[in-house]
C-alpha positions in Angstrom: 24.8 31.1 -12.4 21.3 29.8 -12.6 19.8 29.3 -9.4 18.9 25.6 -8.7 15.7 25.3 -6.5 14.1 21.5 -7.0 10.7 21.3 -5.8 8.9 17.9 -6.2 6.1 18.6 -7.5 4.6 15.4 -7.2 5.9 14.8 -3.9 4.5 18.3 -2.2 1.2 19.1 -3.6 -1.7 16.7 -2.3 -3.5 15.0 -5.3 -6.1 12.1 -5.8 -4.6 8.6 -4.5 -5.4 5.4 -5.2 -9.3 5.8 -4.6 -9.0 7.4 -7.8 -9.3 4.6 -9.7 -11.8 2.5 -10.0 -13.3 -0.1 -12.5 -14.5 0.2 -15.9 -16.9 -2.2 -18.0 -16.4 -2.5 -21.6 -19.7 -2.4 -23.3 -19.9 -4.9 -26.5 -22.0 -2.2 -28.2 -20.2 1.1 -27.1 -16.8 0.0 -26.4 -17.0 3.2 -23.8 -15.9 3.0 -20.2 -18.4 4.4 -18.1 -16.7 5.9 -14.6 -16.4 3.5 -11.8 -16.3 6.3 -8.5 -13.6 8.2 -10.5 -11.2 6.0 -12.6 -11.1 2.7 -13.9 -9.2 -0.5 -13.0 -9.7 -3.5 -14.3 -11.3 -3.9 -17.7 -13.6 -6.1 -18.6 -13.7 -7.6 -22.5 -16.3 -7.1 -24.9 -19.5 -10.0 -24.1 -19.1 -12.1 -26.9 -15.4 -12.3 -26.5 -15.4 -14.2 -23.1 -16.6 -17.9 -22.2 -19.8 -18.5 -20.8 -20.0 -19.6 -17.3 -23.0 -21.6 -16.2 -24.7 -20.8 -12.6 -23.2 -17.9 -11.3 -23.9 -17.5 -7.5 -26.7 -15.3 -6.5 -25.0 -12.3 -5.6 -27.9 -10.4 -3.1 -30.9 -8.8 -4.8 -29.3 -5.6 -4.8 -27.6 -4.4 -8.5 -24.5 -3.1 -6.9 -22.2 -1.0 -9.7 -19.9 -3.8 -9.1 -22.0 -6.9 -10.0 -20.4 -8.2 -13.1 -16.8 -7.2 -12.4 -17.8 -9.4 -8.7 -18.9 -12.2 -10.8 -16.2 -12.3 -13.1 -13.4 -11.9 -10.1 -14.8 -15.3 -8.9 -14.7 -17.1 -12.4 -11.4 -16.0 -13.1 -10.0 -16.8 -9.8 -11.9 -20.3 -9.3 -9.8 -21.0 -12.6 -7.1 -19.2 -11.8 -6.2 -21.9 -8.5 -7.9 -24.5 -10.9 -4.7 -24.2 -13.1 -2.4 -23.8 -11.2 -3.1 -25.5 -7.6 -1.7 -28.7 -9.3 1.3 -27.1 -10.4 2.3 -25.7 -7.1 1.2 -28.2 -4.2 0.4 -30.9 -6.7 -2.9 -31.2 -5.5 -6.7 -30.5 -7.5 -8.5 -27.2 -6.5 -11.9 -28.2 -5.3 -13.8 -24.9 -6.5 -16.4 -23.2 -4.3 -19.9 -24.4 -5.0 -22.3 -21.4 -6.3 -24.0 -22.3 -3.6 -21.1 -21.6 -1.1 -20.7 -18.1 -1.8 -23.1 -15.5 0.5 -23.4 -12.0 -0.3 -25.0 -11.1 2.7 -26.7 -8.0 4.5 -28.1 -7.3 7.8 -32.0 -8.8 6.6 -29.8 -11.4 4.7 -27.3 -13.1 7.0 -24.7 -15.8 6.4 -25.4 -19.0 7.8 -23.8 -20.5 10.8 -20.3 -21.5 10.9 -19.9 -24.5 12.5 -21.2 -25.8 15.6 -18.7 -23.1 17.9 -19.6 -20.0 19.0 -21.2 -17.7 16.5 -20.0 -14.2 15.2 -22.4 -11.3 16.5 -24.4 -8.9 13.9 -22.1 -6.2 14.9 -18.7 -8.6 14.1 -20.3 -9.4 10.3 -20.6 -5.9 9.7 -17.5 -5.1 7.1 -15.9 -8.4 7.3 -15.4 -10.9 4.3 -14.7 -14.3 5.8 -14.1 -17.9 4.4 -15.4 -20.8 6.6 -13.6 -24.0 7.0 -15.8 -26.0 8.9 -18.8 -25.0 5.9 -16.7 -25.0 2.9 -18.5 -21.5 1.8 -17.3 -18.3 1.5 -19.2 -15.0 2.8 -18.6 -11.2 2.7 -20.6 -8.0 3.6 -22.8 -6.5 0.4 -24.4 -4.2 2.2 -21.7 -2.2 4.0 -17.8 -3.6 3.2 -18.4 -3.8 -0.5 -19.8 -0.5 -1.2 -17.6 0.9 0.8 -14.4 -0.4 -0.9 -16.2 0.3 -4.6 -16.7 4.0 -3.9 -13.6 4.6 -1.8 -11.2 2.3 -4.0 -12.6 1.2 -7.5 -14.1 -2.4 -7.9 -10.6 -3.8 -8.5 -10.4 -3.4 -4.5 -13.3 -5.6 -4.2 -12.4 -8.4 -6.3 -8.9 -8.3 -4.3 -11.1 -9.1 -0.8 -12.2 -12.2 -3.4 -9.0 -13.2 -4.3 -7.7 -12.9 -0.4 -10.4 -15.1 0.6 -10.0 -17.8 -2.0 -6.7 -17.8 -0.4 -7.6 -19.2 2.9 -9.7 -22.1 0.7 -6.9 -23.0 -1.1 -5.2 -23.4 2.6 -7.8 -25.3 3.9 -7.5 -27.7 1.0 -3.9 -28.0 1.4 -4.0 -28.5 5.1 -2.1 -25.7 5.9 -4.5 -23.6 8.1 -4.8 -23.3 12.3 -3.5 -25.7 13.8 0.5 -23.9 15.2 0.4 -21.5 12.7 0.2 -17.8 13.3 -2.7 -16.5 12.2 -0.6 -13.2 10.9 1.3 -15.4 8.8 -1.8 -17.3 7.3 -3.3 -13.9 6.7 -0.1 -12.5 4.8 0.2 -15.7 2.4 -2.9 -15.3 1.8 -2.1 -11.8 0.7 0.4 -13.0 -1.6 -1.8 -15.2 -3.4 -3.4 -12.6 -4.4 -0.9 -10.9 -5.3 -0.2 -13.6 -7.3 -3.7 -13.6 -9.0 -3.2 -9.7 -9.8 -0.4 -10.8 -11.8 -2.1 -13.4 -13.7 -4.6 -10.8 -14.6 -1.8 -8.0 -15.4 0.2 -11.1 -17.9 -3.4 -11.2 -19.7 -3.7 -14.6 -18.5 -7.4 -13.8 -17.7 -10.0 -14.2 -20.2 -12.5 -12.1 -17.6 -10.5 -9.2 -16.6 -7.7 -7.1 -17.9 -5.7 -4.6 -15.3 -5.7 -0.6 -16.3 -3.2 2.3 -14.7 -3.6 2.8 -11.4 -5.2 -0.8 -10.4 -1.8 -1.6 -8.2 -2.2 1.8 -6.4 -6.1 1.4 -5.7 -5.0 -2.8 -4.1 -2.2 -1.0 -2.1 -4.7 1.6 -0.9 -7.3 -0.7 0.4 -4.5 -3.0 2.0 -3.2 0.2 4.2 -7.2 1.4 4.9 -7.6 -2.3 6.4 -4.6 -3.0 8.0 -4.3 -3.9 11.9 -4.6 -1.0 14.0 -1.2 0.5 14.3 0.4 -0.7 17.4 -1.5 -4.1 17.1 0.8 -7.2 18.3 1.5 -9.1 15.5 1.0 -12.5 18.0 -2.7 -11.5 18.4 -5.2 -14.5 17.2 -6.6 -11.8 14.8 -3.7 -10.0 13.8 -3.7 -9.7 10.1 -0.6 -7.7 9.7 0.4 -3.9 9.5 0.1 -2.2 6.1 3.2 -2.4 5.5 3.6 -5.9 6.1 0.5 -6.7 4.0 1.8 -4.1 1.0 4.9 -6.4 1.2 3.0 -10.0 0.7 1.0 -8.7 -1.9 4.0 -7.8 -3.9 5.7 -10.8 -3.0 3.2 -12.4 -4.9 3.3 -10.3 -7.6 6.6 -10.2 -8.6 8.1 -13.1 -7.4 5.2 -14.9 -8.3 3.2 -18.0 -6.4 6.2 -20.1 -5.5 6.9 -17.2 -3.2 3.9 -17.5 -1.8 4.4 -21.4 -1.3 7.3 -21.0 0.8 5.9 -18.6 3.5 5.2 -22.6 5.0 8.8 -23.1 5.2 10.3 -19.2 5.3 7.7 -16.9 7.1 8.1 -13.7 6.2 9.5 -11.6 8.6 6.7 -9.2 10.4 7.2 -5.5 11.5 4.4 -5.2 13.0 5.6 -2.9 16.3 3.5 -3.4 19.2 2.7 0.1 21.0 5.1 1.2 24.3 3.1 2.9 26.7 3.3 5.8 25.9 2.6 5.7 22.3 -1.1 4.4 23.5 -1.2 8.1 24.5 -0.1 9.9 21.5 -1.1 7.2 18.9 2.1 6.9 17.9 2.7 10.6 16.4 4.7 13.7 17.6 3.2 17.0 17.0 5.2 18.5 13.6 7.5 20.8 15.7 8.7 18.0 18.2 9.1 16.0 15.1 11.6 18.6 12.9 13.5 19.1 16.3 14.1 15.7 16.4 13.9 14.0 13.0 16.5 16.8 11.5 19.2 16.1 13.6 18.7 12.5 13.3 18.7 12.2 9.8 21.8 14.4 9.7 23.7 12.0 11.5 22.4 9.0 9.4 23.5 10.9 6.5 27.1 11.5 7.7 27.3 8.1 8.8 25.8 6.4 5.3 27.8 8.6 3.0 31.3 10.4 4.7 31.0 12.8 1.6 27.7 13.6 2.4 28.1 18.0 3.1 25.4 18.9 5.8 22.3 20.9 5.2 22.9 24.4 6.1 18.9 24.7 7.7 16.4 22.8 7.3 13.2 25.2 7.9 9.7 26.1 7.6 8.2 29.0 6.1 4.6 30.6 6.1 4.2 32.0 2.2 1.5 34.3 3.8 4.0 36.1 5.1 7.2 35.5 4.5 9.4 35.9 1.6 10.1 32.9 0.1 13.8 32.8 -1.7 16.3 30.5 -3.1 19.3 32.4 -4.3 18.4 35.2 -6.6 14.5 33.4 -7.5 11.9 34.5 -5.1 8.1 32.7 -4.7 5.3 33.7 -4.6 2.8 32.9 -2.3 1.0 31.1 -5.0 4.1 29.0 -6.3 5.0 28.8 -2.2 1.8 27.0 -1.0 2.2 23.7 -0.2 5.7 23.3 -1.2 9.3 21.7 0.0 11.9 22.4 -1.7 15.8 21.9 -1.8 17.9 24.9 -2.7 20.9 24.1 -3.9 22.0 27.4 -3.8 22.7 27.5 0.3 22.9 23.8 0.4 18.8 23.9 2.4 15.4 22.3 2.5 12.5 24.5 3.1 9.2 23.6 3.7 5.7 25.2 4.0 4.9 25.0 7.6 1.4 25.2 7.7 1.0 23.1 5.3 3.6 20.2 6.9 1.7 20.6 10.3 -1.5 19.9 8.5 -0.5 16.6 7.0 1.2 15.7 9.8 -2.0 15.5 11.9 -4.0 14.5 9.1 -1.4 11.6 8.0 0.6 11.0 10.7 4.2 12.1 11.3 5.8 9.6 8.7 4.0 11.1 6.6 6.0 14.5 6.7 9.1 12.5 7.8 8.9 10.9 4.5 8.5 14.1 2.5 11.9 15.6 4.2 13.7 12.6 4.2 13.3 12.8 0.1 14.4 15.9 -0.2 17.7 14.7 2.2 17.5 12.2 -1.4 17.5 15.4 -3.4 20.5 17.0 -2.0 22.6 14.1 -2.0 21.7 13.5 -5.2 22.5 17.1 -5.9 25.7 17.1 -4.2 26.7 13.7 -6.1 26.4 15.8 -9.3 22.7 15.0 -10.6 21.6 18.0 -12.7 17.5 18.7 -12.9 16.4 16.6 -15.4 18.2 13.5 -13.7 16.8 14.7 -10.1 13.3 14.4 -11.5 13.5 11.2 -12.8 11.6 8.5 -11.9 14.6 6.2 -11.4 16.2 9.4 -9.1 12.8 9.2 -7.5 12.9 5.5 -7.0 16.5 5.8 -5.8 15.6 8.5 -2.8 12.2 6.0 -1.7 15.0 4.0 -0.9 17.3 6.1 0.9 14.5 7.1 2.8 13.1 3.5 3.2 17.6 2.8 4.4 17.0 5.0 7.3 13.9 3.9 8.5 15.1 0.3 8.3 18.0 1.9 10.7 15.4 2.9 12.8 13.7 -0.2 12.9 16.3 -2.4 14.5 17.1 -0.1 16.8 13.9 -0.6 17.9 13.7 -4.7 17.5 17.1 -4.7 18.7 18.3 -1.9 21.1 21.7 -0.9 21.6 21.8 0.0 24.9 25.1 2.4 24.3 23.2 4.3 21.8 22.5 8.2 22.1 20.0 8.0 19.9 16.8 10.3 20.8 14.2 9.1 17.9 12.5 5.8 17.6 10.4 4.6 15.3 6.9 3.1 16.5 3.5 1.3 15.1 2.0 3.0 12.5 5.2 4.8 10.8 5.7 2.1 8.2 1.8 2.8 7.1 2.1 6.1 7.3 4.9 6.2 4.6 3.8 4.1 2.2 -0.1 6.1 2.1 2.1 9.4 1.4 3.6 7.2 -1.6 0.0 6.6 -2.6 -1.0 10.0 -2.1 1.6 12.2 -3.5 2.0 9.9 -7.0 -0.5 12.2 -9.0 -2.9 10.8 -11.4 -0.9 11.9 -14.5 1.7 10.1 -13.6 0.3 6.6 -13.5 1.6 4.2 -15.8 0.3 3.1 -19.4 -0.5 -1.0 -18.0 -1.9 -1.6 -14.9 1.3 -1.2 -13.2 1.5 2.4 -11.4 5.0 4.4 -10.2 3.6 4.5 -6.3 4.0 0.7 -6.4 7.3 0.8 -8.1 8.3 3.5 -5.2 6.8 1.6 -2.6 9.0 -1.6 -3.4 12.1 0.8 -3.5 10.9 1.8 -0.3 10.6 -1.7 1.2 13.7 -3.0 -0.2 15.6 -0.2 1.6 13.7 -1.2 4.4 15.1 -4.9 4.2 18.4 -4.2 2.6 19.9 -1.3 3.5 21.3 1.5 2.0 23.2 -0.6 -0.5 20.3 -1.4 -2.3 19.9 2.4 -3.1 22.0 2.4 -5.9 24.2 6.2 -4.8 
């Protein structure tokens, strides 16, 4: 009998994530792409073949690598809400004035906002911001911009556009301040551009065009600017969890702007976990040991509980391929094939892991991180047990199917914590952070050969099957 020893390979070796895209320029003369900060995402057509525009704004006197693709973004979405404002909320889109949009630096400062109390130098650094009392619309060229462009391809900075157009279009509508949470103002405005992306990813846009991986690098950026974890999602500034943002964004993507619409009526709903006490201390994380003492047995009852047929793991263990010996039945690894791997071995009904390795990216990552990573390979077994042969295991619809199952149990975890049972035994909670810290290892361990042919990418399509499992339970799994 051939020994049956499934390593993800895409989900155990650490590879370029979303800031591996970036944005390319199609050159009417060369038609060549020339590297944003490793990738491309978002295309822009050949000169001749797009409409003029008359009176760009001034952009700063700097020629940032992401001038045109920055000018284009604000075309395309100032006719992007121009077409379809009325159709929503029945209502014209009054477009920013030229004039109305600041790319500002620390010698070059926004103007006032209003006649309230003014943001410091040190509160404009890294912010993007839309005024309502000035109509205009102002971001950071000197320090947010760059930053996003050389961590996250241009696409990321045209979504910061996109996000604030968002709040104009609320302030036109009436639907800003006044009793509604800010978190929730925030989030819609996520989904509109969300909404936007998809417009661009139809080939609506006769500016841009989306290429693989531009999903991953919006999703990246939302999780490096979230709310610090642990944030109350009633703070004034609270703009939402990763998670929560990741989940907007989409909404607006595949539902499409109607969604978007009726946040006014049907807010979303927020997991945005405020920290206890004690995760102030820890940050919300468990050192890797603590956390395979506790998540193991913990999962193992989920397991049982979720599917009665379910046989339990015989170990679940680490390894050192230093110096251990490294086996599966009759196949033995070598340290080489070892490093940096968890496995399921089908032959002793196990997962085994790389410990090093795991405690590394669980202080790196966080411990959701490596939660996430063991709770697939929980995904693996069942699937395993259930009769899935390789081929079918390493699919991405198999995949898909486990970012649910893993997304199920963390949903169980979540209302134990929104709503605790006071009769339950159980020992592990979840806490701020966790969500995040999930959906960046989806980012992270979706390799860059993977990505789709369009702009779409697997990490997003695992991330939704992670969030519906999340919302709807195991049943949404598909076992």
């Amino acid at each position: 009998m051939k020994t049956r020893l499934i390593a993800l390979i895409a989900f155990t070796a650490v590879v370029a994530a979303a800031c591996s895209t970036g944005l390319s320029e199609q050159r009417a003369l060369t038609g060549a792409a020339p590297a944003g900060p490793g990738g491309t995402s978002v295309e822009i057509p050949n000169r001749e073949d797009r409409p003029q525009q008359p009176g760009r704004p001034a952009l700063g006197e700097n020629a940032r690598p992401y001038v045109e693709t920055l000018e284009l973004s604000i075309e395309d979405i100032q006719a992007f809400w121009t077409t379809k404002m009325p159709k929503v909320f029945g209502q014209e889109f009054e477009p920013i004035p030229n004039d109305k949009i600041f790319a500002y630096s620390q010698n070059n400062p926004p103007p006032a906002c209003g006649t309230g109390q003014q943001p410091s130098a040190d509160d404009l650094v890294g912010n993007a911001f839309y005024c309502s009392e000035g109509g205009f619309i102002a971001f950071d060229d000197e320090n947010l911009f760059p930053k996003l462009y050389k961590n996250f391809g241009s696409y990321a900075v045209a979504m910061v556009l996109a996000h604030e157009w968002g709040h104009a279009v609320q302030d036109q509508m009436g639907i800003s301040g006044g009793n509604v949470p800010t978190v929730y103002l925030e989030q819609q405005a996520d989904c509109f551009a969300g909404a936007w992306t998809k417009w661009v990813d139809d080939g609506d846009s006769p500016n841009l065009s989306l290429s693989p991986g531009s999903l991953d690098a919006a999703l990246g950026g939302m999780l490096e600017f979230r709310d610090e974890p642990g944030t109350n999602p009633n703070d004034p500034a609270a703009h939402g969890s990763g998670f929560d943002r990741v989940r907007a964004f989409r909404d607006g993507f595949t539902k499409g702007l109607q969604a978007c619409v009726d946040y006014e009526t049907t807010p979303p709903e927020v997991l945005q976990l405020p920290f206890t006490q004690e995760e102030y201390s820890t940050g919300g994380n468990m050192e890797f040991s603590k956390l395979v003492d506790s998540l193991v047995p913990d999962f193992d009852a989920w397991m049982k509980a979720a599917f009665p047929s379910f046989k339990p793991l015989s170990k679940v263990e680490g390894f050192d391929p230093d110096t251990d010996k490294v086996t599966c039945g009759d196949t033995t690894l070598s340290a080489g094939d070892a490093d940096g791997k968890v496995f399921y071995c089908a032959s002793d009904n196990s997962i085994r892991f790389d410990g090093p390795w795991m405690a590394e990216l669980n202080a790196d990552s966080g411990d959701f991180a490596t939660g996430l990573l063991l709770g697939m390979h929980y995904g693996v077994a069942l699937q395993a047990q259930q009769g899935a042969d390789d081929a079918k295991i390493t699919s991405e619809e198999s995949i898909e199917q486990r970012a649910c199952l893993v997304g199920a149990y963390s949903g169980s975890l979540v209302a134990d914590r929104v709503e605790p049972d006071p009769n339950s035994t159980r020992e592990l909670s979840i806490s701020g952070g966790d969500l995040d810290e999930a959906l960046s290892a989806l980012i992270q361990f979706t390799s860059a050969d993977e990505k789709g042919a369009s702009g779409s990418s697997l990490a997003f399509d695992r991330i939704e099957a992670f969030q519906n499992g999340v919302f709807e339970g195991v049943d949404a799994c598909g076992f």
